[in-house]
N, CA, C and O atoms as a MOPAC input file, in Angstrom:
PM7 MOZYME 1SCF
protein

 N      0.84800 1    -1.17300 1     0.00000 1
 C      0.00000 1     0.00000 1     0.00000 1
 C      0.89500 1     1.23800 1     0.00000 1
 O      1.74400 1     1.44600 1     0.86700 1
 N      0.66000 1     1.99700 1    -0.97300 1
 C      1.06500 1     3.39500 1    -0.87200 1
 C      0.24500 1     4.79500 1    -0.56700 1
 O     -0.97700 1     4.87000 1    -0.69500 1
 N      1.04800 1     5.84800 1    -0.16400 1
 C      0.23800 1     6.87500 1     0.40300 1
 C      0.47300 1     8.11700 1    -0.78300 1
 O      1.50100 1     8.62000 1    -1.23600 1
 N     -0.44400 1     8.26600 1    -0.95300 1
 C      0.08000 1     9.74900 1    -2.15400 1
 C     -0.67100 1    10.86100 1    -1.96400 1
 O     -1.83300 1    10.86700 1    -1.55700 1
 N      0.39200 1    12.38800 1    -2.43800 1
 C     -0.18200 1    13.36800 1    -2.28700 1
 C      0.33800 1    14.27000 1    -3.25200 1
 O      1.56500 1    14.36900 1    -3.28500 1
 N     -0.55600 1    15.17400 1    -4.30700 1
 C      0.10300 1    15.97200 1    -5.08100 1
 C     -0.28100 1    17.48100 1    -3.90000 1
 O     -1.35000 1    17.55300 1    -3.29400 1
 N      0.69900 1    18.42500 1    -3.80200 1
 C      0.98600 1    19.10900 1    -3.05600 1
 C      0.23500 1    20.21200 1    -3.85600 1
 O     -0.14700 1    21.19600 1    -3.22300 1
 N     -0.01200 1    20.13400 1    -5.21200 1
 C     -0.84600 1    20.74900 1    -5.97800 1
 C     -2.51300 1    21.42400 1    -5.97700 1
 O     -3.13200 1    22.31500 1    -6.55800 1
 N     -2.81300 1    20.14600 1    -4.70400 1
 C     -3.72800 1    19.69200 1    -4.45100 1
 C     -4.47800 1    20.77600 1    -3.29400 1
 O     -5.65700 1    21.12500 1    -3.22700 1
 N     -3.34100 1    21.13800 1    -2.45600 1
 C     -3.42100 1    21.70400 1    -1.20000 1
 C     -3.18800 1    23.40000 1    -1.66000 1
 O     -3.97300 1    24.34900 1    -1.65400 1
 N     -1.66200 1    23.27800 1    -2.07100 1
 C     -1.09500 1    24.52300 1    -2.68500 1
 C     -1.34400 1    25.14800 1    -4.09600 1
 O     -0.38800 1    25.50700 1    -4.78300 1
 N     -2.77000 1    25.29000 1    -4.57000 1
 C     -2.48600 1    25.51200 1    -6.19700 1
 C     -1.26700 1    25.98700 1    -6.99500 1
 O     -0.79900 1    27.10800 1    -6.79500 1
 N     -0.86300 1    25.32500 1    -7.70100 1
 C      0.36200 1    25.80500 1    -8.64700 1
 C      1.64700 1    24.79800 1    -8.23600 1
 O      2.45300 1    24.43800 1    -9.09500 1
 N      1.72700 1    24.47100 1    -7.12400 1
 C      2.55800 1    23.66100 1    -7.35000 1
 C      2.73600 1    22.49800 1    -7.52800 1
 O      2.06400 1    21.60100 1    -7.01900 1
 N      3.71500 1    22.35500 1    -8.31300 1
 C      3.82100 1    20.83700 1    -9.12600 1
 C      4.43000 1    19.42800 1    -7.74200 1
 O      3.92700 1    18.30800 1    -7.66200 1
 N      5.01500 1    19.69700 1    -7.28200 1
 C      5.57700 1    18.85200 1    -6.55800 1
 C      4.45900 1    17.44000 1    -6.08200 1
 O      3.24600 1    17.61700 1    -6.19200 1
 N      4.75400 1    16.70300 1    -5.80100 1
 C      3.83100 1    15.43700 1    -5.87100 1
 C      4.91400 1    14.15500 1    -4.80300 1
 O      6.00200 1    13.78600 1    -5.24500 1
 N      4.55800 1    13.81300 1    -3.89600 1
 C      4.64500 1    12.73600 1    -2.72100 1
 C      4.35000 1    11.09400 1    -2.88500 1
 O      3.39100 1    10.74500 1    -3.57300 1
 N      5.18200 1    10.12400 1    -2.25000 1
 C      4.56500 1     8.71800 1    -2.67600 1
 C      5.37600 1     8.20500 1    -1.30500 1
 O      6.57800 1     8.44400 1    -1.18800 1
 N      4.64100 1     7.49700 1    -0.29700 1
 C      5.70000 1     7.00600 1     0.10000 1
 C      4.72500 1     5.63100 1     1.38600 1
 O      3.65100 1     5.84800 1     1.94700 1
 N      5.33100 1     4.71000 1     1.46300 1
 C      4.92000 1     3.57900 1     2.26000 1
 C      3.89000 1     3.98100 1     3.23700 1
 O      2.94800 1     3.19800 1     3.35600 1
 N      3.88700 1     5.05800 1     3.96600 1
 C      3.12600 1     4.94100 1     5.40500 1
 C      2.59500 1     6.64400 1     5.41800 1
 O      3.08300 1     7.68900 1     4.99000 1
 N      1.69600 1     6.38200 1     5.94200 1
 C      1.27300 1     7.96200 1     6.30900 1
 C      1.91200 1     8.61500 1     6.77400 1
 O      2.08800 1     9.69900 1     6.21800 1
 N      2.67100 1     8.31300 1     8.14000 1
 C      3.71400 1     9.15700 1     8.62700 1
 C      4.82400 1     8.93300 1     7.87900 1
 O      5.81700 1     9.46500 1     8.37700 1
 N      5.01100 1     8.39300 1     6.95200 1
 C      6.22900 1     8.96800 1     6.25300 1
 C      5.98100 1    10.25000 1     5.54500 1
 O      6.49100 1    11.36300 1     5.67900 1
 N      4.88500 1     9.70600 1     4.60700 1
 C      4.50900 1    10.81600 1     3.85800 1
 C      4.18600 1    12.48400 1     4.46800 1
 O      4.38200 1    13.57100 1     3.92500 1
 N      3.74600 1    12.21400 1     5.51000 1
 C      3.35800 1    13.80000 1     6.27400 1
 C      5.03300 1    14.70300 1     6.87600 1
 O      5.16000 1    15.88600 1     7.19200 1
 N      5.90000 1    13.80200 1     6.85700 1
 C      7.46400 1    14.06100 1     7.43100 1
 C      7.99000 1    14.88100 1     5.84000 1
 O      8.53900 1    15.98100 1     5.77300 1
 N      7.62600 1    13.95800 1     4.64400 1
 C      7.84900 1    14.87500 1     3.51900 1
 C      7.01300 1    15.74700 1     3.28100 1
 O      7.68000 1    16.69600 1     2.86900 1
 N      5.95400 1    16.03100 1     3.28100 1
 C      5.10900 1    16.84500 1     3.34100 1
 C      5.39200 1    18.26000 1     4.01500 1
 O      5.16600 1    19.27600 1     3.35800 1
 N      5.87500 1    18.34400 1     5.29300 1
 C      5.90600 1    19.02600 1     5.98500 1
 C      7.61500 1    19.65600 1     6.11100 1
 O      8.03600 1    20.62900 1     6.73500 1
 N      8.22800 1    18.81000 1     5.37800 1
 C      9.75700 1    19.36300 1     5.65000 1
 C      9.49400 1    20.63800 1     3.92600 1
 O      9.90300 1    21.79700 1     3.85800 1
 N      8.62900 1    19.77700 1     2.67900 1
 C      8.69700 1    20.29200 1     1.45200 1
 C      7.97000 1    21.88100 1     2.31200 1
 O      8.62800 1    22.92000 1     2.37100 1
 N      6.80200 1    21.77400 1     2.79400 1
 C      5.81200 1    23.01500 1     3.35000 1
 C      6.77600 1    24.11900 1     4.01300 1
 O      6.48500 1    25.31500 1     4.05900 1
 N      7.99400 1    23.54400 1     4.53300 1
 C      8.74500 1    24.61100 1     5.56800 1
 C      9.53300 1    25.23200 1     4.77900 1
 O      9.68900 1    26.44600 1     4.91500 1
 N     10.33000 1    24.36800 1     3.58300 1
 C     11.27100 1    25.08300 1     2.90700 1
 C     10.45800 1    25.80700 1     1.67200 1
 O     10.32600 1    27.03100 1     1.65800 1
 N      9.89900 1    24.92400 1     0.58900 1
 C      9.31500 1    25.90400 1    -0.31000 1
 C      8.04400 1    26.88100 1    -0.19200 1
 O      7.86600 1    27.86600 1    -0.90900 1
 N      7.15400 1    26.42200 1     0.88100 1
 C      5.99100 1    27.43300 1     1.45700 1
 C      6.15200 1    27.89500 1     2.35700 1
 O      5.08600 1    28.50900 1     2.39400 1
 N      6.82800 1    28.27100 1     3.58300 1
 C      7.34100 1    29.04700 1     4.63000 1
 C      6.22900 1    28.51400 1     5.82700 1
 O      5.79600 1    29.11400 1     6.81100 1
 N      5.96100 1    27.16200 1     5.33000 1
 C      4.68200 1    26.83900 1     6.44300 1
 C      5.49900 1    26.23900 1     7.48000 1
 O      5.90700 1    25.08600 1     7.33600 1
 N      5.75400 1    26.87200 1     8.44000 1
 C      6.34600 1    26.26400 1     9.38500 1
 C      5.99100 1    25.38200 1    10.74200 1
 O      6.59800 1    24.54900 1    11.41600 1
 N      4.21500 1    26.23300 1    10.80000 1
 C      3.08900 1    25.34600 1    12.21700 1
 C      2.69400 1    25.26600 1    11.02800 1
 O      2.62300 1    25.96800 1    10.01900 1
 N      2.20900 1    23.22800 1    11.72300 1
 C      1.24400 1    22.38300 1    10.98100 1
 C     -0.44200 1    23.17500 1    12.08400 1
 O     -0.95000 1    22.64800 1    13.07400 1
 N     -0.63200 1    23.75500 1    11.78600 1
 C     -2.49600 1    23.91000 1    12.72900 1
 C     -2.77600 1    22.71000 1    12.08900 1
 O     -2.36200 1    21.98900 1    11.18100 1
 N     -3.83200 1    22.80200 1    13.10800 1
 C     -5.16800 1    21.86000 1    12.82400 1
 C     -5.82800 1    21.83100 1    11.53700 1
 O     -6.34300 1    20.79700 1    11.11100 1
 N     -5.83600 1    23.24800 1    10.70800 1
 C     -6.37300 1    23.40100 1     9.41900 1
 C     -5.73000 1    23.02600 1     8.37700 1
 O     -6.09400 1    22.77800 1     7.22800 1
 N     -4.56200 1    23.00600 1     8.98600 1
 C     -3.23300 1    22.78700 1     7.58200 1
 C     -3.79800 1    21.02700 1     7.45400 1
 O     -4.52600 1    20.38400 1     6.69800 1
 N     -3.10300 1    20.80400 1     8.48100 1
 C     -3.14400 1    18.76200 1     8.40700 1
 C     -4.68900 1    18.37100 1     8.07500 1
 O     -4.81100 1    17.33300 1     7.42400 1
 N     -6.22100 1    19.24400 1     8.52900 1
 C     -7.07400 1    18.31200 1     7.88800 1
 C     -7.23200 1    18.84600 1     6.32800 1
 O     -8.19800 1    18.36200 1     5.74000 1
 N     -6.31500 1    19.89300 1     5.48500 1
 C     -6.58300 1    20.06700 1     4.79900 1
 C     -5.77400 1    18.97900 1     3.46600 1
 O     -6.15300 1    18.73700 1     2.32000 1
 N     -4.46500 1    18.47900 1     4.28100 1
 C     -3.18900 1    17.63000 1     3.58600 1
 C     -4.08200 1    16.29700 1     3.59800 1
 O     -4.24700 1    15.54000 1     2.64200 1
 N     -4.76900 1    16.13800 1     5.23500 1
 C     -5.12500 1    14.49100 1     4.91500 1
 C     -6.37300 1    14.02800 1     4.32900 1
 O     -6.73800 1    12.85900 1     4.45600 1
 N     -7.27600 1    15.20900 1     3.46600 1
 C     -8.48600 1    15.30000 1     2.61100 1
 C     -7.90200 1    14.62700 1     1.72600 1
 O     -8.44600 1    13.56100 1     1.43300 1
 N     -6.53700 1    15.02200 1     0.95600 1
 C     -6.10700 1    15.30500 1     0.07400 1
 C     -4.93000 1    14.04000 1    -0.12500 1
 O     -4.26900 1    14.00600 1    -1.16300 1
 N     -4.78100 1    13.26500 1     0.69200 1
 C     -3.56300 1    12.00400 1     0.96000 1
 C     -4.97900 1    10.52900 1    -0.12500 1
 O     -6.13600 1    10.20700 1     0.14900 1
 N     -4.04000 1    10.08500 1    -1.27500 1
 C     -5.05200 1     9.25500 1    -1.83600 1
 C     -4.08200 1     7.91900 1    -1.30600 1
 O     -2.94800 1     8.17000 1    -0.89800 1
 N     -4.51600 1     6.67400 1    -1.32800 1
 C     -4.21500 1     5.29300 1    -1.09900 1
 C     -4.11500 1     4.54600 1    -2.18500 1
 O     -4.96800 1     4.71400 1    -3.05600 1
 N     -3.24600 1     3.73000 1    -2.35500 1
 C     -3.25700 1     3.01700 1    -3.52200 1
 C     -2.87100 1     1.69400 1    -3.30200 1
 O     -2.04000 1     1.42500 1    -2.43400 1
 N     -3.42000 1     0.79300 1    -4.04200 1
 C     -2.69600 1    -0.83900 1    -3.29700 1
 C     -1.82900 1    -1.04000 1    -4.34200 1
 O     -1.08400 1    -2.02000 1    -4.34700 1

């Protein structure tokens, strides 16, 4: 099972796009990409239910 997220999804315009074994992996890339290229540095509450709307599953 994989976890995916186009960051596109959250952030309009950007291309960048996520794949990775486990949810918490994926949210560790997620959130390191959010600090350096979006200056998002607090995950709120709004940020993460807006990333994990947006996290698709794939077998």
């Amino acid at each position: 099972m994989k976890f995916q997220l186009a960051c596109g999804d959250v952030m309009p315009g950007c291309p960048t796009s996520f794949s990775a074994g486990s949810q918490e992996q994926l949210l560790g890339e997620v959130a390191t990409h959010a600090a350096q290229e979006h200056g998002i540095t607090e995950i709120t509450p709004e940020v993460a239910a807006a990333v994990s709307a947006k996290i698709r599953v794939v077998e």
